[in-house]
C-alpha positions as CSV (number, residue, x, y, z in Angstrom):
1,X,0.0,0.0,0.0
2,X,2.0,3.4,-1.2
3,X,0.9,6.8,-1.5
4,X,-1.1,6.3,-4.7
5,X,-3.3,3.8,-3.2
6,X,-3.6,6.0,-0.1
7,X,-5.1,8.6,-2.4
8,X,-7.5,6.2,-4.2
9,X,-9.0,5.8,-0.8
10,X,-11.8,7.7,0.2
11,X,-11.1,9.1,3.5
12,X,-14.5,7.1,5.0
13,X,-12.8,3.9,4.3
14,X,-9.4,4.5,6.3
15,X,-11.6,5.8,9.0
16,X,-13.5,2.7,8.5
17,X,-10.2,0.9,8.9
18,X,-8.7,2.8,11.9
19,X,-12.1,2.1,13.8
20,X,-12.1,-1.5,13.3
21,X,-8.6,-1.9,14.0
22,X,-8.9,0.6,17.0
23,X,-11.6,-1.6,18.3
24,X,-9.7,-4.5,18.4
25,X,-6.2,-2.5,20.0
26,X,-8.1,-0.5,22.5
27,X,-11.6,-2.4,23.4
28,X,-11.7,-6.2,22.3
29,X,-11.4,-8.4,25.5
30,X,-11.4,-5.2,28.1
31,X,-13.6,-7.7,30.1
32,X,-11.0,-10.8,30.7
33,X,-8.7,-8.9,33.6
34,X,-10.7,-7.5,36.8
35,X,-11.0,-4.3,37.6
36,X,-7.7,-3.5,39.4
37,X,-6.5,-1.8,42.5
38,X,-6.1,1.5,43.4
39,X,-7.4,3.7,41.0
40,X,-9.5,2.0,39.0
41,X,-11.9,0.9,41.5
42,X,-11.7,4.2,43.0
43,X,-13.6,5.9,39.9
44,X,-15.6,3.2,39.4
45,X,-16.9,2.8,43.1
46,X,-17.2,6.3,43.3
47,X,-19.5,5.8,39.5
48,X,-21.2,3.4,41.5
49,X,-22.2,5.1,44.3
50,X,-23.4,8.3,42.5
51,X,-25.7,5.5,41.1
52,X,-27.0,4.1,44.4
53,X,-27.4,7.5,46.1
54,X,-29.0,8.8,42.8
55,X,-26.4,11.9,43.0
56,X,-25.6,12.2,39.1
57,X,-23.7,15.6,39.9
58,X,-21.7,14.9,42.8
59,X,-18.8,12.2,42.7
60,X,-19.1,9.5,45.7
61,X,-16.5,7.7,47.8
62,X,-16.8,5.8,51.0
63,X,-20.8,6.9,51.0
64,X,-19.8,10.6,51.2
65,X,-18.5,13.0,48.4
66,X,-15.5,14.0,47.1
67,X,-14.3,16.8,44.8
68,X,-11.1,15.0,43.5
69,X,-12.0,15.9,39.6
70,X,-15.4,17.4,38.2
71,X,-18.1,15.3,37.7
72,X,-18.7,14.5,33.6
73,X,-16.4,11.5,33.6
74,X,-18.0,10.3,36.7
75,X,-21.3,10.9,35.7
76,X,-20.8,8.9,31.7
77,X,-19.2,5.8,34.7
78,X,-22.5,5.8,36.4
79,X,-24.7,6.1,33.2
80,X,-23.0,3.3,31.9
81,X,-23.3,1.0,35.0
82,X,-26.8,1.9,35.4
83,X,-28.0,1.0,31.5
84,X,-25.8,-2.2,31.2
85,X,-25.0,-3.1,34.7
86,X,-21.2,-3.3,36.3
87,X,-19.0,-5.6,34.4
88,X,-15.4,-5.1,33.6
89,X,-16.2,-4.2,30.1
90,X,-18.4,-1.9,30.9
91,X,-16.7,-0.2,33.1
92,X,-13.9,0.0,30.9
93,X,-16.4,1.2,28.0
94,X,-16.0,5.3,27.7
95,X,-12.3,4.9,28.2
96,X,-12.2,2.8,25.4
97,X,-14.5,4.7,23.3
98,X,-13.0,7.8,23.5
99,X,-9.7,6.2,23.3
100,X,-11.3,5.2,20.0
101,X,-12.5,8.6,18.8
102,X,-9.1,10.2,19.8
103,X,-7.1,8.2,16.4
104,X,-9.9,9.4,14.2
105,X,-9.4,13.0,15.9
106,X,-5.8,12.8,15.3
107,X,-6.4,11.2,12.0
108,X,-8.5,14.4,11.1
109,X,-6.0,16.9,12.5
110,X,-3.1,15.7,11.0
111,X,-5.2,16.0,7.7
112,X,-6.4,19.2,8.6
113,X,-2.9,20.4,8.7
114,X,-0.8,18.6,6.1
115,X,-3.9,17.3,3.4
116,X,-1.9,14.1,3.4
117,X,-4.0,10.8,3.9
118,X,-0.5,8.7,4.4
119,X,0.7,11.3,7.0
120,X,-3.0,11.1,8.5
121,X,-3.1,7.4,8.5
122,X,0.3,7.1,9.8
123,X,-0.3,9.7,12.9
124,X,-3.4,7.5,14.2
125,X,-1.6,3.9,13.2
126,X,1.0,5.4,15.5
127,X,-1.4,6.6,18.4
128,X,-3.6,3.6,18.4
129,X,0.0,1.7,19.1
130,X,1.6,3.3,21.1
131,X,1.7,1.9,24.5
132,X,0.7,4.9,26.7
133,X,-2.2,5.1,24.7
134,X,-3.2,1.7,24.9
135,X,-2.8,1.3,28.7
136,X,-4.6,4.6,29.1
137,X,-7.4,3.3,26.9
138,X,-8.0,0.4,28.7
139,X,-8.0,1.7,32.0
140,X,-11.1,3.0,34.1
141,X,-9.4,6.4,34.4
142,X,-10.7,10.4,33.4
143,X,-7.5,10.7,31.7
144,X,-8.6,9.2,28.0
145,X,-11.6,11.3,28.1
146,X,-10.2,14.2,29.5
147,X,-7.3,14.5,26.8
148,X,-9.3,13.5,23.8
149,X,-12.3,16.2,24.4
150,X,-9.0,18.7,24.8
151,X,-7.5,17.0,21.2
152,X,-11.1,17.9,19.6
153,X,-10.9,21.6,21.0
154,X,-7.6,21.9,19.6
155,X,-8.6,20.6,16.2
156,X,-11.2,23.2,16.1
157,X,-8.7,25.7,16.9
158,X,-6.4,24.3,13.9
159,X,-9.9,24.2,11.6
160,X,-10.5,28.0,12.9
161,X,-6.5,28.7,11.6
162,X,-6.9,27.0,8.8
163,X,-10.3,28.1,7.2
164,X,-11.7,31.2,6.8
165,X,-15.4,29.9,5.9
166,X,-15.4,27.5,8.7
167,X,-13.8,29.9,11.4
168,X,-16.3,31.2,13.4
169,X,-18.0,27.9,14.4
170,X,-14.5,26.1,14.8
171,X,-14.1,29.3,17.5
172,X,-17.2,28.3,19.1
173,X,-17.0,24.4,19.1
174,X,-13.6,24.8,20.1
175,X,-14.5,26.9,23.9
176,X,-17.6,24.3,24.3
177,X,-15.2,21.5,23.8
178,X,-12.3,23.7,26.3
179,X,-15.7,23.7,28.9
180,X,-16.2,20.0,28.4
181,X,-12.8,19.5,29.2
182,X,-12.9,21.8,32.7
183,X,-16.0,19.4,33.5
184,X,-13.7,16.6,33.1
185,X,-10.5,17.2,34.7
186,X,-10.7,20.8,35.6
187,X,-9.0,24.0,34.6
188,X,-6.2,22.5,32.6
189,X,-9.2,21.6,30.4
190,X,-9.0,25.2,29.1
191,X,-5.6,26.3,29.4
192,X,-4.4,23.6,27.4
193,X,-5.6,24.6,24.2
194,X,-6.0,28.2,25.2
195,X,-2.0,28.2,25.5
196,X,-1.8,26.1,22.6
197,X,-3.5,28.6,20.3
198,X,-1.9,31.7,22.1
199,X,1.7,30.6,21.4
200,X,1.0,29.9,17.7
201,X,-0.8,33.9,17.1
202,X,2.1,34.6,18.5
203,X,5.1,33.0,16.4
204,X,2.8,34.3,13.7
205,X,2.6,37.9,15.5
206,X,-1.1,37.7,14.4
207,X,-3.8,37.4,17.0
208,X,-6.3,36.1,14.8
209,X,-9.0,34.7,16.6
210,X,-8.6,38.2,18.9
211,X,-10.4,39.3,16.5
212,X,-13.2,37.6,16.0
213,X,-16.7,37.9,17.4
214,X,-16.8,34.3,17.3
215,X,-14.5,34.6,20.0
216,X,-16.3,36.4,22.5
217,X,-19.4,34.4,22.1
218,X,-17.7,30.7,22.3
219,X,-15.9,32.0,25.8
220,X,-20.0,33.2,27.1
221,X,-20.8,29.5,26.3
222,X,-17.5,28.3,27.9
223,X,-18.7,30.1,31.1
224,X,-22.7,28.6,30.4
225,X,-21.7,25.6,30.3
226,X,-18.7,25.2,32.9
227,X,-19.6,27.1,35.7
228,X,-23.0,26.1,37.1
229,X,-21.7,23.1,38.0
230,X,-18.8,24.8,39.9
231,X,-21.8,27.0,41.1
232,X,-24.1,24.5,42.5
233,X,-21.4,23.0,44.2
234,X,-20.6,25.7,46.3
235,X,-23.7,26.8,47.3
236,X,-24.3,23.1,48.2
237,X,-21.1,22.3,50.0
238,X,-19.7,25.6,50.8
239,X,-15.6,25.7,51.8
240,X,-14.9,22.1,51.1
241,X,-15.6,22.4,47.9
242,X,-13.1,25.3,47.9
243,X,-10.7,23.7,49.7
244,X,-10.8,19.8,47.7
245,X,-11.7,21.0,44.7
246,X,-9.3,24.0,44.6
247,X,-6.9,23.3,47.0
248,X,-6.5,20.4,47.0
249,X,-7.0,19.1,42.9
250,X,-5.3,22.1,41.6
251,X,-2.9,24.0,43.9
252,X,-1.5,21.3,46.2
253,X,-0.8,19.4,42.9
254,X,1.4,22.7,41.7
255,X,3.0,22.8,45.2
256,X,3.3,19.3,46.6
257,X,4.8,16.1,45.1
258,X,1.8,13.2,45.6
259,X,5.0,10.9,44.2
260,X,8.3,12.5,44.8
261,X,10.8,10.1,43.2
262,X,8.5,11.4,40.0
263,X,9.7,15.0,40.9
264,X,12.6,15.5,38.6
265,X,13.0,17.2,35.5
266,X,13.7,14.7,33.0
267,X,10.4,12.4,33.8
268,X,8.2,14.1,31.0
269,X,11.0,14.0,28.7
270,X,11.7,10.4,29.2
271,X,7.9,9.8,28.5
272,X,7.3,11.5,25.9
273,X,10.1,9.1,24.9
274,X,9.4,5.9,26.2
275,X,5.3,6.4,26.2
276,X,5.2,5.9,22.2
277,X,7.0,2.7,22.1
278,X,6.8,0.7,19.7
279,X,7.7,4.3,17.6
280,X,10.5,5.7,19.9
281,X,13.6,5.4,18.2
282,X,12.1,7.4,15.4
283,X,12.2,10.7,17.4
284,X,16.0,11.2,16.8
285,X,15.3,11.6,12.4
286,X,12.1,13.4,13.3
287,X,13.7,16.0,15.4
288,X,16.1,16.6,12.7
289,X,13.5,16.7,10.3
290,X,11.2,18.6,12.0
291,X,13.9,21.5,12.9
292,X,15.3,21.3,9.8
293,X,11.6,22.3,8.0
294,X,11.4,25.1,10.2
295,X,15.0,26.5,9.5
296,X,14.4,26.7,5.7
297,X,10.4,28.1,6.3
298,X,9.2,25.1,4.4
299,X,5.0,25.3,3.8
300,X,4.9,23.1,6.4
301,X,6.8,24.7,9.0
302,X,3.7,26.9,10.5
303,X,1.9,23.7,11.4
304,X,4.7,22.2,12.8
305,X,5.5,24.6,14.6
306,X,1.7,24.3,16.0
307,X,2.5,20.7,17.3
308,X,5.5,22.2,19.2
309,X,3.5,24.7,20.8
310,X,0.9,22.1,22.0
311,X,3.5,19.6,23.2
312,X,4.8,23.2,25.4
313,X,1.3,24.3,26.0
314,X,0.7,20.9,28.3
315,X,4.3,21.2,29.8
316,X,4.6,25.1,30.8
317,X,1.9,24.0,33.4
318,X,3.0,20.1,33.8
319,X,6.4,20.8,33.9
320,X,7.0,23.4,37.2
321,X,4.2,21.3,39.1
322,X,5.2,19.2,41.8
323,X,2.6,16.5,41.1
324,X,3.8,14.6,38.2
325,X,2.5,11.8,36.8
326,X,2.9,10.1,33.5
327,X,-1.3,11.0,32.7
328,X,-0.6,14.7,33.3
329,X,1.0,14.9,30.0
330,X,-1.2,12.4,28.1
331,X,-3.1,15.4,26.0
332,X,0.1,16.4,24.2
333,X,0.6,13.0,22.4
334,X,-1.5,13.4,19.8
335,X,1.0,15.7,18.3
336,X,3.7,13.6,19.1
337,X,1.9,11.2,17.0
338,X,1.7,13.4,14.1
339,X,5.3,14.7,14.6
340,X,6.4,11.0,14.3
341,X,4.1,10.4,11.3
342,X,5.1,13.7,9.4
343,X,8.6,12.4,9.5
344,X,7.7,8.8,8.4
345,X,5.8,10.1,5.4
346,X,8.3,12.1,4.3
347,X,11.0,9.4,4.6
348,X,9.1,6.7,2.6
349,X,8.3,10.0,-0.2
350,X,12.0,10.4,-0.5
351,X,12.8,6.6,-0.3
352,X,10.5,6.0,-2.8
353,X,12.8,7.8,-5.4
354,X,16.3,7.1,-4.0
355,X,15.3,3.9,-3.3
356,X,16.3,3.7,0.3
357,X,16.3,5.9,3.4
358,X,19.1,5.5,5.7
359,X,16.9,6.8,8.6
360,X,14.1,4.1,8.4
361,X,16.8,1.7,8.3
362,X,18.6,2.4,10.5
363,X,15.6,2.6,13.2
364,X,14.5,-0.6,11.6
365,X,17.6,-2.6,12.7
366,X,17.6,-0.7,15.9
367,X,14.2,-2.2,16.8
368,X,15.3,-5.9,15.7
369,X,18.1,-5.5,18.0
370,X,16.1,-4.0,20.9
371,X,13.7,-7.2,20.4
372,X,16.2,-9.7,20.0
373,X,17.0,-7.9,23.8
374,X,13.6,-8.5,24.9
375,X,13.4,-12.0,24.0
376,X,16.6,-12.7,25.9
377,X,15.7,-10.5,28.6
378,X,12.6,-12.1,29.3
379,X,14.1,-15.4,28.9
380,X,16.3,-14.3,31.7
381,X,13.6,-13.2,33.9
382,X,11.3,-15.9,33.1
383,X,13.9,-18.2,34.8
384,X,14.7,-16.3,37.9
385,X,11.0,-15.4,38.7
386,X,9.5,-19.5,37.5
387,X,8.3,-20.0,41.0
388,X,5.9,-16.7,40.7
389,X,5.0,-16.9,37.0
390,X,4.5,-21.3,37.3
391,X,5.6,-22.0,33.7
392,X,8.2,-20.7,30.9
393,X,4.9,-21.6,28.3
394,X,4.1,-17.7,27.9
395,X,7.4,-16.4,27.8
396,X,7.8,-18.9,25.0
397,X,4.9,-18.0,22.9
398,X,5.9,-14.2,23.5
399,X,9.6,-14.8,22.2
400,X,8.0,-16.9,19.2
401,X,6.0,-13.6,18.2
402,X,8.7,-11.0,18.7
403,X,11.0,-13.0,17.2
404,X,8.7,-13.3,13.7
405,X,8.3,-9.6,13.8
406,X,12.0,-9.1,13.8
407,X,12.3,-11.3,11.3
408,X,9.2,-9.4,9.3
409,X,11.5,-5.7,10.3
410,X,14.2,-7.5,8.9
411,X,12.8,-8.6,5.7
412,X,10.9,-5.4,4.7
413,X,13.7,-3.7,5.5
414,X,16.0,-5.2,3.4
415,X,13.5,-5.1,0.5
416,X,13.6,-1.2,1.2
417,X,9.8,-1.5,1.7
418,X,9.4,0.8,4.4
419,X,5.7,1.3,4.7
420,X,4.9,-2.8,5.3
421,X,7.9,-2.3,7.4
422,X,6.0,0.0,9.6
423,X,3.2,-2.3,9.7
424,X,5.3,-5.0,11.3
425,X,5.5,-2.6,14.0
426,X,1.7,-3.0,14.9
427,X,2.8,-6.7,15.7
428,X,4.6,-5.8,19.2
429,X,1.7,-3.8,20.4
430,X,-1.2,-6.3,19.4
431,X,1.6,-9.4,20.9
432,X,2.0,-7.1,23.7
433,X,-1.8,-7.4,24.5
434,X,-2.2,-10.7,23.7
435,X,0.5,-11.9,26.2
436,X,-1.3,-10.1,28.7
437,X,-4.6,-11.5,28.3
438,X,-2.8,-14.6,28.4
439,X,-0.9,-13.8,31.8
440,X,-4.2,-13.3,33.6
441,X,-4.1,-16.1,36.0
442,X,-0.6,-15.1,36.8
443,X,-0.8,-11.1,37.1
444,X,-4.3,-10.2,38.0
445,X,-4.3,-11.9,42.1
446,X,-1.2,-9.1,41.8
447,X,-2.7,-6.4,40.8
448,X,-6.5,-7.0,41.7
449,X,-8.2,-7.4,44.9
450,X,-11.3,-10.0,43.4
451,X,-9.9,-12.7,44.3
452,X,-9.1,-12.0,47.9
453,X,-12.5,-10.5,48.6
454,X,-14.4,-13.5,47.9
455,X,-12.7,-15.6,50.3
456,X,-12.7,-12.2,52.9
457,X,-16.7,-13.1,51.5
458,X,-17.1,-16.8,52.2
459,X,-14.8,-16.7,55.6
460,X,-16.8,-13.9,57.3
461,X,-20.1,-13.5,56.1
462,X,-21.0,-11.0,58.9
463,X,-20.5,-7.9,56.9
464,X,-18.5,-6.5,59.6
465,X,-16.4,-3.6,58.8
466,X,-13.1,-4.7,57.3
467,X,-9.4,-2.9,58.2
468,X,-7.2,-3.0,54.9
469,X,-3.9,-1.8,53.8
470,X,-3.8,1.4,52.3
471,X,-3.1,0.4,48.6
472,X,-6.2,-2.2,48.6
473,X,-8.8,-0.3,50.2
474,X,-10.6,0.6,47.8
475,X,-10.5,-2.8,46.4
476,X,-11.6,-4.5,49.3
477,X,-14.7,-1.6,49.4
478,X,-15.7,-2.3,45.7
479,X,-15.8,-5.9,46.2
480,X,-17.7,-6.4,49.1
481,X,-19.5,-3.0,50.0
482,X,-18.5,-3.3,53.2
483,X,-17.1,-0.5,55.6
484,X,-13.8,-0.1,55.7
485,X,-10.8,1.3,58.0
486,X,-7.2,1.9,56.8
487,X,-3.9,0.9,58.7
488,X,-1.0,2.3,57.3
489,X,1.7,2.7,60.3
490,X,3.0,6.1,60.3
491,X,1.5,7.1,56.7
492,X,0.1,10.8,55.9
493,X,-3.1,9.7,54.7
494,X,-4.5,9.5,51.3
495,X,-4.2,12.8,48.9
496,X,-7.6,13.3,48.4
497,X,-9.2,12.6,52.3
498,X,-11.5,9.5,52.6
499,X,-14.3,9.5,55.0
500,X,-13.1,6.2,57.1
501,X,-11.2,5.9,59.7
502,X,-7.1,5.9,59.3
503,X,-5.2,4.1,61.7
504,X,-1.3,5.8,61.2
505,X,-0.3,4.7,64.9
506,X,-0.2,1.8,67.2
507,X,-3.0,3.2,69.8
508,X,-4.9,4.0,67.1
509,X,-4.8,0.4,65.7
510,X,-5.6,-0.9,69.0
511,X,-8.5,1.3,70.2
512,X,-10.1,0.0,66.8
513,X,-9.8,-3.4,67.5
514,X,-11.4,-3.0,70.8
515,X,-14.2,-2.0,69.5
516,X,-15.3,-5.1,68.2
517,X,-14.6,-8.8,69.3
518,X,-13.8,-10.7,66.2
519,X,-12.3,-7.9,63.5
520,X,-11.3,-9.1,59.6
521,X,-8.1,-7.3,58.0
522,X,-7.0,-7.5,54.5
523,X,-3.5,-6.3,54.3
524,X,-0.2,-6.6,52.2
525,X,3.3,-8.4,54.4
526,X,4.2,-5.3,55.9
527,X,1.3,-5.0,57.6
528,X,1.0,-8.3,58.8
529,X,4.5,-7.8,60.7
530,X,2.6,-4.9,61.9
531,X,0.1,-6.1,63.8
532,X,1.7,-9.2,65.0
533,X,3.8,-6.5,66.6
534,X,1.6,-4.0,68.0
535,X,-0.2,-7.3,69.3
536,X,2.8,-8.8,70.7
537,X,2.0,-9.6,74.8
538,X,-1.9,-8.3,74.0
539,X,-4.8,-10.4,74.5
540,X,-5.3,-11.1,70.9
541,X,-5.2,-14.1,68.5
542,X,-4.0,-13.7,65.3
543,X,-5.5,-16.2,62.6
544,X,-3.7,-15.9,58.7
545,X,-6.5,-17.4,56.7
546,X,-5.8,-16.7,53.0
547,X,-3.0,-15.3,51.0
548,X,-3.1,-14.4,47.6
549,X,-1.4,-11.8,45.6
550,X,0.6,-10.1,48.3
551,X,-2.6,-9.5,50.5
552,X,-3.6,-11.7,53.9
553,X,-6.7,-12.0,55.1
554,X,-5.7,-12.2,59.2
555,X,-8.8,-12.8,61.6
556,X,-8.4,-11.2,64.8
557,X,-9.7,-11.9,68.2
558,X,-10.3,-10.0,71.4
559,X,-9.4,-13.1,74.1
């Protein structure tokens, strides 16, 4: 498939294309792992108790509210569980959806800017792959929905740039999108591609859309439609709203580290790296490239220089915060995408007349070598961890399938056909997922709390109130509805505050257990040693009844 063909194609059918393939990268099978521990059930629990307390507005956790982000992404959670029930797909549903509709955004972007179906193809082949997207995608997070409805806004602003007929509703569509955005995730939801389309007037020193009524009446519907909620809100809970929802979401984030071995200056960098694997070693050519268009003013150097200013426009407020985490940046990726795919197209337009490009084949051979790494890598860890994995099988079938793809790199590339080359690289993503789907028995008693909770179910079936470790509390709460407590021995307590009780010191530990005779804990090692400590010479008997995953179900009795 070459250029030419590209061009017979009506753009309907590559969307066609993208969407089925999407489907099958970003949605197919979302309902074979459970739904995992600890954010995941924390959006979805919160979902489902906007449901139960018929509070469609007002996010939920621990039968009380919390302000950690707005409401909209909460609110599709609940609509979802209450139409099709609560299943893992489900749940997973808008993520995955929107994580769908963000490669035919970028798709129609990249278009918008460079009128080149190869270059649009390529930019969505490469977001749909790459694997920040697809764990992002298939996660019960705001993230996907925040930074596609941001990604639509932007294209609006690149439509409004780029058409004069189409301008003033691009302006408009573009604030109600920016107001969507605010309702998902908060402010950033404007200032994203506010900054984005400020630092492009001015590299062209001409404040277009300044100028434009359009303007003035897309920010009155920006306010219409994202400040009643904020509104409401505060006349309904007054100075906790102020202080969660302000404070706490946006300012402590600026100020205080929630992870500080993230707080460095080179973590961004390194993801903006890293997150696009399988595509990453193309960045080296395409910075060349790309700086190299803009030094010689090139027709294509205004748009690129558009992608560099929505890459800074998510970083100048990423960047100096304290807070970082790798989701934070997630909204400028789109770009990176088409950055990556403006250099690919252009590289496979120039091989295709000197019959080779020492770029693509270079990063070709690069990637056979970094998966021949892989394969004995994995090997090597396969081996050392057997007792926690239970059989080489997986590993095997993995290192089968990464090995044919560098053989398919390898071959391609030697035939100097680059673009089938490039295909080969959807191989590692879609083996990738495979492998993972087929390492569910192994990984999800690690990283879910299911398991665990139905034998916490069938030991006790008191429904008493359960004390858990920090990290699996909202597990625990999302898979047996019971009340909960939290020991965590000297710990600060969660970022955003839970309405349970938090047990950070020994007395506090024991004046809970008095309360109650027989108490149920479900709690990771550390915890374990823990109480057997704080119990050590007490009259209490500690039972270890199950283990699975890291986590111990421990009965304990008042003698």
């Amino acid at each position: 498939m070459d250029k030419t063909i590209f061009d017979k194609l009506s753009h309907l059918k590559l969307v066609l294309m993208l969407l089925v393939f999407s489907y099958f990268m970003l949605m197919f099978g979302n309902s074979i792992v459970s739904l995992t521990h600890p954010d995941e059930v924390f959006y979805i629990q919160s979902a489902k108790e906007m449901v139960q307390y018929n509070k469609w507005f007002t996010p939920m956790i621990f039968d009380d509210i919390q302000f950690e982000k707005p409401f909209l992404a909460y609110a599709l959670f609940a609509a979802a569980i209450k139409w099709f029930g609560l299943t893992p797909f489900v749940a997973r549903f808008w993520p995955a959806f929107f994580g769908i509709v963000g490669v035919c955004i970028t798709y129609w972007i990249a278009w918008v800017m460079f009128e080149k179906k190869r270059l649009a193809f390529l930019s969505s082949l490469i977001i749909s792959t790459s694997f920040i997207y697809l764990a992002l995608a298939r996660a019960v997070l705001t993230d996907m929905i925040f930074s596609v409805i941001v990604a639509i806004s932007i294209g609006f602003i690149c439509m409004a740039f780029k058409s004069e007929r189409h301008r003033n509703m691009s302006i408009i569509l573009a604030f109600v999108f920016a107001a969507l955005a605010v309702l998902t995730k908060g402010l950033l939801g404007f200032l994203f591609p506010g900054a984005a389309a400020l630092i492009y007037m001015v590299y062209k020193k001409d404040f277009l859309l300044f100028r434009q009524k359009a303007t003035l009446l897309g920010f009155l519907l920006f306010l219409l439609i994202s400040l009643p909620w904020h509104i409401v809100m505060y006349n309904m809970h007054g100075q906790f709203f102020i202080d969660e929802y302000f404070g706490n979401v946006h300012l402590r984030r600026v100020l205080g580290a929630e992870h500080r071995r993230l707080d460095n200056w080179y973590f961004y960098f390194a993801l903006m790296f890293a997150g696009v694997l399988p595509w990453s070693l193309f960045w080296f050519p395409t910075i060349k490239k790309v700086f190299s268009e803009i030094k010689n003013k090139t027709k294509e150097s205004d748009w690129l220089i558009f992608l560099i200013g929505w890459i800074t426009s998510v970083l100048i407020f990423t960047q100096p915060a304290a807070s970082k985490l790798a989701s934070y940046i997630f909204p400028l990726f789109p770009s990176v995408a088409i950055l990556l795919a403006f250099y690919l197209d252009s590289a496979i337009a120039r091989a295709a007349d000197a019959k080779k490009s020492l770029g693509l084949m270079i990063c070709g051979y690069a990637m056979v070598a970094v998966l021949i790494g892989v394969i004995i890598g994995g090997n090597i860890a396969g081996r050392m961890y057997l007792n926690v994995i239970g059989s080489l099988h997986p590993i095997l079938i993995a290192s089968f399938f990464v090995a044919l793809i560098a053989c398919l790199i390898t071959f391609f590339n030697l035939r100097r056909q680059y673009l089938l080359m490039l295909f080969s690289y959807v191989g590692i993503s879609a083996t990738l997922l495979v492998m993972l789907f087929f390492a569910k028995p192994y990984i999800e008693p690690w990283v879910s709390c299911k398991d665990v909770s139905q034998a916490l179910n069938k030991i006790d079936t008191t429904n008493s109130r359960v004390l858990a470790s920090k990290f699996y509390v909202r597990g625990v709460r999302f898979y047996t509805d019971r009340k909960m407590a939290v020991i965590d021995i000297a710990g600060k307590g969660f970022w955003s505050p839970h309405p349970i009780p938090f047990l950070s010191t020994d007395q506090m530990v024991i004046d809970y257990l008095n309360e109650e005779k027989v108490n149920y804990a479900v709690v990771k090692e550390g915890n374990v040693q823990d109480l057997y400590r704080i119990l050590k010479d007490r009259s209490y008997k500690i039972e270890n009844l199950f283990g699975i995953g890291g986590k111990y179900i421990l009965r304990i009795t008042k003698l």
